[in-house]
MOPAC internal coordinates of N, CA, C and O (Angstrom, degrees):
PM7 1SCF
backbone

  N    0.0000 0     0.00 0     0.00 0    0    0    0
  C    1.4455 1     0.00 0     0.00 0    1    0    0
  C    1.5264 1   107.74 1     0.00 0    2    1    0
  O    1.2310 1   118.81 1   -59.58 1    3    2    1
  N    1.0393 1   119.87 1   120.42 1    3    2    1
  C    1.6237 1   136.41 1   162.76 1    5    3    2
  C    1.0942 1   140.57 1   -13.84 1    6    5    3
  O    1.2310 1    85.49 1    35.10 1    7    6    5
  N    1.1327 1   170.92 1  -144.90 1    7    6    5
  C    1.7489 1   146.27 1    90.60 1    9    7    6
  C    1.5617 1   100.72 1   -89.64 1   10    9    7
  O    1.2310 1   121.77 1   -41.19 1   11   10    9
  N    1.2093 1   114.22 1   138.81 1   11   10    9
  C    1.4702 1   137.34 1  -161.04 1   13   11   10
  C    1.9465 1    91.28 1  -117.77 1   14   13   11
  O    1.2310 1   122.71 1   -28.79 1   15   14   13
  N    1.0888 1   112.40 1   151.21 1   15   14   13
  C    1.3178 1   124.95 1   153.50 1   17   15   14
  C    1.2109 1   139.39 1   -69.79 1   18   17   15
  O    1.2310 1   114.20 1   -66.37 1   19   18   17
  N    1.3611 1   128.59 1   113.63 1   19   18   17
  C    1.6218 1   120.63 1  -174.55 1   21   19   18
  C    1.2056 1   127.80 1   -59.13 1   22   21   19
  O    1.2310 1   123.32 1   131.04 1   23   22   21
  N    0.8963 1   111.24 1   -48.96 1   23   22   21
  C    1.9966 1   131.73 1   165.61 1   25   23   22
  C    1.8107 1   122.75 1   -88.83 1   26   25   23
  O    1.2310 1   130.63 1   -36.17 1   27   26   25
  N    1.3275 1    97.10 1   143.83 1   27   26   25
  C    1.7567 1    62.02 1   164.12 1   29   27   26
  C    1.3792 1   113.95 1  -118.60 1   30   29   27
  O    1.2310 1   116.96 1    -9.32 1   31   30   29
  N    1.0398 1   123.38 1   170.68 1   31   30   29
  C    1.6286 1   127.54 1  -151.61 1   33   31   30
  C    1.5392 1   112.51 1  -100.04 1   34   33   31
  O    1.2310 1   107.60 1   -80.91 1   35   34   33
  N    1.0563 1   140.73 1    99.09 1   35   34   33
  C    1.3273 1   167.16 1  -128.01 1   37   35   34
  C    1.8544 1    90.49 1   -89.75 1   38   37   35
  O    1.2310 1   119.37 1   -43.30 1   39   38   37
  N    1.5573 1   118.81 1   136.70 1   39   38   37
  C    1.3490 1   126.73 1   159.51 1   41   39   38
  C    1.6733 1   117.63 1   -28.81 1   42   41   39
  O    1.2310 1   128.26 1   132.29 1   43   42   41
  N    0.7509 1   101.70 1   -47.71 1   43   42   41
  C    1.3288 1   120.11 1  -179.95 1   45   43   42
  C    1.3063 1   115.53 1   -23.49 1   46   45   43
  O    1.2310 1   146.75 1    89.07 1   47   46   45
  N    1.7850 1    65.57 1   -90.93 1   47   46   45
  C    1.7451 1    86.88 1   178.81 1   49   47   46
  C    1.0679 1   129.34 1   -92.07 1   50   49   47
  O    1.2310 1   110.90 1  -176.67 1   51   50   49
  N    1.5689 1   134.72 1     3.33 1   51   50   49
  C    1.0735 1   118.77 1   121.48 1   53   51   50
  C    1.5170 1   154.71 1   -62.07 1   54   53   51
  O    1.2310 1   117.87 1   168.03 1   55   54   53
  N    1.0970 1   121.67 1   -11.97 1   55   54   53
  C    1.3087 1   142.73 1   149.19 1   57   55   54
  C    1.4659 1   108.71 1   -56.80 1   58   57   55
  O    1.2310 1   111.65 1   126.89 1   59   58   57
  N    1.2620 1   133.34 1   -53.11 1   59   58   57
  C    1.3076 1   137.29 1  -177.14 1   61   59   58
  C    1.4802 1   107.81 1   -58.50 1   62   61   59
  O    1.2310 1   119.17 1   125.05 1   63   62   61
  N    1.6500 1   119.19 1   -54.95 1   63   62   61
  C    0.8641 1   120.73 1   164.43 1   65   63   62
  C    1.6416 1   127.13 1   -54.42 1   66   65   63
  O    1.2310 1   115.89 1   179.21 1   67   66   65
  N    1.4842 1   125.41 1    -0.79 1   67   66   65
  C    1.1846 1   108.90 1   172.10 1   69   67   66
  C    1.5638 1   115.90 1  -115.02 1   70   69   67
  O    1.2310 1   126.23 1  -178.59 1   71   70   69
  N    1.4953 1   105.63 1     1.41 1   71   70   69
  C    1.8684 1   118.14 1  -153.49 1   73   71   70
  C    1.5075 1    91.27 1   -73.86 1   74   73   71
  O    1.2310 1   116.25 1   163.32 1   75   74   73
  N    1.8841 1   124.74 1   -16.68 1   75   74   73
  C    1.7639 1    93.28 1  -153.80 1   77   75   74
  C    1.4018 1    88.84 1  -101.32 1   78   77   75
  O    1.2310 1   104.44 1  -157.71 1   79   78   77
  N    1.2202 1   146.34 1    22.29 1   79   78   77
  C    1.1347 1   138.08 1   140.51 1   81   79   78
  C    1.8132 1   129.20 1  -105.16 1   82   81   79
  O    1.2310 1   121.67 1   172.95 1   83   82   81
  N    1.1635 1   114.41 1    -7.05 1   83   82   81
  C    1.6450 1   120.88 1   159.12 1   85   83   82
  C    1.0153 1   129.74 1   -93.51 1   86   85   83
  O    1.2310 1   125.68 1   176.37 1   87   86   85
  N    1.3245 1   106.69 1    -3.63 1   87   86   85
  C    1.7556 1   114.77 1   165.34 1   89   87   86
  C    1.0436 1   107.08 1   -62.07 1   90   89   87
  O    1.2310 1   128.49 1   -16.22 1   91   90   89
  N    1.5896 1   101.26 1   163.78 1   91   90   89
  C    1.6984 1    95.81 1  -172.99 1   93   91   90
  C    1.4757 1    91.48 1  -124.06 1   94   93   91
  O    1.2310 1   120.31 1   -37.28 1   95   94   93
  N    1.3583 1   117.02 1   142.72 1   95   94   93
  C    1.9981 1   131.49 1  -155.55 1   97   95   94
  C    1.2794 1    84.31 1  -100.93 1   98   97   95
  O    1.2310 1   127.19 1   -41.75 1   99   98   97
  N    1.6590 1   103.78 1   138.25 1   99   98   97
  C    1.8354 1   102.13 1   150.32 1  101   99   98
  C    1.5247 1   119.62 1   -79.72 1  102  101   99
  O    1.2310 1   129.58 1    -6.05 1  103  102  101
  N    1.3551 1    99.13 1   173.95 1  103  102  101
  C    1.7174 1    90.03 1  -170.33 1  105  103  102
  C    1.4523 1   112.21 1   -84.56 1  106  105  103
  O    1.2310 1   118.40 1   -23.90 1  107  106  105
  N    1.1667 1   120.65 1   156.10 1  107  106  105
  C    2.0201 1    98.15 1   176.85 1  109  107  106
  C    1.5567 1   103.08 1   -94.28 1  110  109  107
  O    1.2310 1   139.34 1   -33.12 1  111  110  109
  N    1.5293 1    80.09 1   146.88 1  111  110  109
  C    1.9817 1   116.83 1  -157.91 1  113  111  110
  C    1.6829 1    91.18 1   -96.97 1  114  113  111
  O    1.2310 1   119.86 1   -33.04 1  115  114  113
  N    1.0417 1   117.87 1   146.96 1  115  114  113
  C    1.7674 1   121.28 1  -172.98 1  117  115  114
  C    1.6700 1    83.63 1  -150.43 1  118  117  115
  O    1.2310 1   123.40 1   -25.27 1  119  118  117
  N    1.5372 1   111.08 1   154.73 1  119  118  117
  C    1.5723 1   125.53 1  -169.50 1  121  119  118
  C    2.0986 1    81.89 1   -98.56 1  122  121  119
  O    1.2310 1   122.55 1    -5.24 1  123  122  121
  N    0.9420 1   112.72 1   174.76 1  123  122  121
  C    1.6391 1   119.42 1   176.40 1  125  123  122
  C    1.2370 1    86.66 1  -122.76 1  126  125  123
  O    1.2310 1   127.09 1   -25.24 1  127  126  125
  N    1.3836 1   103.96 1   154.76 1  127  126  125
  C    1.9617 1   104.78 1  -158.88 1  129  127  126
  C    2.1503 1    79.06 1  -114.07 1  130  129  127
  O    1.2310 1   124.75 1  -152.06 1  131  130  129
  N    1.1041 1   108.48 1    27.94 1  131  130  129
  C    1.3593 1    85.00 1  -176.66 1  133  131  130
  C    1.2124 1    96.59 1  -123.57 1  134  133  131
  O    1.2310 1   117.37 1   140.99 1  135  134  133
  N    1.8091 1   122.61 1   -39.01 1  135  134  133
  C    1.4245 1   120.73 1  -177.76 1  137  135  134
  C    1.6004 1   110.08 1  -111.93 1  138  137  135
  O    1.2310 1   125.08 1   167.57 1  139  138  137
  N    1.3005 1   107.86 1   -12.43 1  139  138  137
  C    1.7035 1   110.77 1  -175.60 1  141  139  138
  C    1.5911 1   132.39 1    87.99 1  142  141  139
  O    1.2310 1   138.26 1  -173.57 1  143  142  141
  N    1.6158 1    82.21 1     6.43 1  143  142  141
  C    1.8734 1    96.55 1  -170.74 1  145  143  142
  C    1.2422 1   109.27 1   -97.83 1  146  145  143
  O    1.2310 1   113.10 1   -12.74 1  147  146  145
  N    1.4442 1   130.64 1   167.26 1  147  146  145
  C    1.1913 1   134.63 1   179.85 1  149  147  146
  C    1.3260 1   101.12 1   -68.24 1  150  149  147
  O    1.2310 1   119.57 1   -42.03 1  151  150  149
  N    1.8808 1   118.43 1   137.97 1  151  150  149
  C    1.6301 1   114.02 1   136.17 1  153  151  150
  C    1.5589 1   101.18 1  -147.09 1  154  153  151
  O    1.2310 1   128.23 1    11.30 1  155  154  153
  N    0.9434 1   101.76 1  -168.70 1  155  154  153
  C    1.5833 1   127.81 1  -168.00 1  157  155  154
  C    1.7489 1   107.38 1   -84.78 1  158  157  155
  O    1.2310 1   121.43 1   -69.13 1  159  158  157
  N    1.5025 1   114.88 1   110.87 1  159  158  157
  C    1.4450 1   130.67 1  -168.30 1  161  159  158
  C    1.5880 1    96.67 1   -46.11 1  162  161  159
  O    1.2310 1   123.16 1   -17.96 1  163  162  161
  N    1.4891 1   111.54 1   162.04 1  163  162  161
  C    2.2339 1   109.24 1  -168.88 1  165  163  162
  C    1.3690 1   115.49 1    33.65 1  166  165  163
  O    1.2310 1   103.91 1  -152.62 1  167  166  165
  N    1.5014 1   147.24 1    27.38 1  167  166  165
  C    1.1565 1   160.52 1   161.30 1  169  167  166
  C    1.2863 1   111.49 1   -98.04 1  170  169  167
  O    1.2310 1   112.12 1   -57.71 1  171  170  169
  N    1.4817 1   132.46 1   122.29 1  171  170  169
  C    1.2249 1   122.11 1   129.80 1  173  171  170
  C    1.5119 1   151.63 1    -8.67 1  174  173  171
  O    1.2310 1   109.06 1   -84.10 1  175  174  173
  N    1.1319 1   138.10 1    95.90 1  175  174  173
  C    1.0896 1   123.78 1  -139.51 1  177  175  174
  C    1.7687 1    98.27 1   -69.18 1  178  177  175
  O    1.2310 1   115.48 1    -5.07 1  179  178  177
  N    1.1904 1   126.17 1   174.93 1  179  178  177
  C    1.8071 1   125.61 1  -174.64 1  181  179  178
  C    1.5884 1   100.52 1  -121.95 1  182  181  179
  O    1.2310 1   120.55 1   154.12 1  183  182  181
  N    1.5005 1   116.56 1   -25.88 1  183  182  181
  C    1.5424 1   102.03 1   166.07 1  185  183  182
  C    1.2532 1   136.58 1   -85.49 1  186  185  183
  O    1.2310 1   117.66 1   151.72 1  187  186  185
  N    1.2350 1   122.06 1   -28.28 1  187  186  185
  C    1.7000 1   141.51 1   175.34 1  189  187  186
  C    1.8129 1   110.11 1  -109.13 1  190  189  187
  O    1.2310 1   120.69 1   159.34 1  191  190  189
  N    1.4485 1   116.28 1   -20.66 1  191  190  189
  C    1.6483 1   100.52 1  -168.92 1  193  191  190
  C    1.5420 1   154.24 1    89.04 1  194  193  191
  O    1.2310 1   134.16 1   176.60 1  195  194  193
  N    1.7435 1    90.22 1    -3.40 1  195  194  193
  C    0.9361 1   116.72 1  -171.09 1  197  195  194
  C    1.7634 1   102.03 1  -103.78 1  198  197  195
  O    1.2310 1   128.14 1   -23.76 1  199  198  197
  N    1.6484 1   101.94 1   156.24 1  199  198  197
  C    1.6563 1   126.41 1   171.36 1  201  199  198
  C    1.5664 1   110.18 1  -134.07 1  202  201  199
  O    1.2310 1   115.92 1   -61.87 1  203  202  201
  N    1.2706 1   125.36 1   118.13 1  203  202  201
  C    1.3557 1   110.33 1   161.27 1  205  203  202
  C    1.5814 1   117.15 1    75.46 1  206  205  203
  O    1.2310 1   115.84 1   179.57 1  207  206  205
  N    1.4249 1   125.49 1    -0.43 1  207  206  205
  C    1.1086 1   150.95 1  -154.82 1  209  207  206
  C    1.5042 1   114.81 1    49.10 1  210  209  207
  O    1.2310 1   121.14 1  -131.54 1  211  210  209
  N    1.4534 1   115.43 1    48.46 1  211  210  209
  C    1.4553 1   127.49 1   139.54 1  213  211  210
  C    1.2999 1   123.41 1  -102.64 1  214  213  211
  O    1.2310 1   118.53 1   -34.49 1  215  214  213
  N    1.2980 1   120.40 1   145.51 1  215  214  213
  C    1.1849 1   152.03 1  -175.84 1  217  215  214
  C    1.9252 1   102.24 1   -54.72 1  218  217  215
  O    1.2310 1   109.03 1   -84.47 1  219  218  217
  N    1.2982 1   138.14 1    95.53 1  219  218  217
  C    1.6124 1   106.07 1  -157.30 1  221  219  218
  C    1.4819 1    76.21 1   -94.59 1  222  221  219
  O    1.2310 1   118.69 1   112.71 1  223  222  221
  N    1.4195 1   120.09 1   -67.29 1  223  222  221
  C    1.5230 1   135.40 1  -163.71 1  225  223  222
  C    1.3825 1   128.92 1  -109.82 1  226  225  223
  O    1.2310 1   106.23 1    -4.72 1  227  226  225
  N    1.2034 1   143.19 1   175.28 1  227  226  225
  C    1.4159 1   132.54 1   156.95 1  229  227  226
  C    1.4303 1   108.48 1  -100.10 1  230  229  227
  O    1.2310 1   131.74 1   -48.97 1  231  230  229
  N    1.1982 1    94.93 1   131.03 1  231  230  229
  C    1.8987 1   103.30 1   163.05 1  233  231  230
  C    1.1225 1   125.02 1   -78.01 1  234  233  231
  O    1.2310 1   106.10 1   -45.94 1  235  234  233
  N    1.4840 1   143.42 1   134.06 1  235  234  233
  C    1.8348 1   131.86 1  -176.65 1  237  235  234
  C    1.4893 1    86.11 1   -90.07 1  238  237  235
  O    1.2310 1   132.72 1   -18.97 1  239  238  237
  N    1.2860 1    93.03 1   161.03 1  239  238  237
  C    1.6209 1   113.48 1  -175.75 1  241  239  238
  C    1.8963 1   101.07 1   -97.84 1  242  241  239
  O    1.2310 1   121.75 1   172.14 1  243  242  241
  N    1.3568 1   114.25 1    -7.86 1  243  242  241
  C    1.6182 1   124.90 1   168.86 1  245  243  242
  C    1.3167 1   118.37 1   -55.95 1  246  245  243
  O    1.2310 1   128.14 1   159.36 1  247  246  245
  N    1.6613 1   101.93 1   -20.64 1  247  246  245
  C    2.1054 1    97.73 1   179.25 1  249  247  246
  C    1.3410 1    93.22 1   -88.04 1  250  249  247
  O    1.2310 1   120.10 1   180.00 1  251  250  249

């Protein structure tokens, strides 16, 4: 025979108990110390091109 539950466990709080891992996280936002714009922390920045203050890529000035 099994182990069965004594109580039974209310929507609630089971739901509560499952939200802090099915939430969905934003990503963390870092300023680029070169242009001041938002990007994504260990990312390349997407407006200027830069990592780490290297040069990764060139940006066209067409976007």
């Amino acid at each position: 025979m099994g182990a069965l539950p004594k109580i039974r466990i209310s929507l609630t709080r089971r739901r509560r108990k499952r939200a802090h891992y099915l939430r969905l996280k934003m990503p963390t936002m870092i300023h680029c110390p070169n242009c001041d714009k938002q990007r994504l922390s260990h990312h390349v920045c997407p407006h200027c091109g830069q990592y780490k203050k290297q040069q990764v890529f060139e940006v066209s000035e067409d976007e």
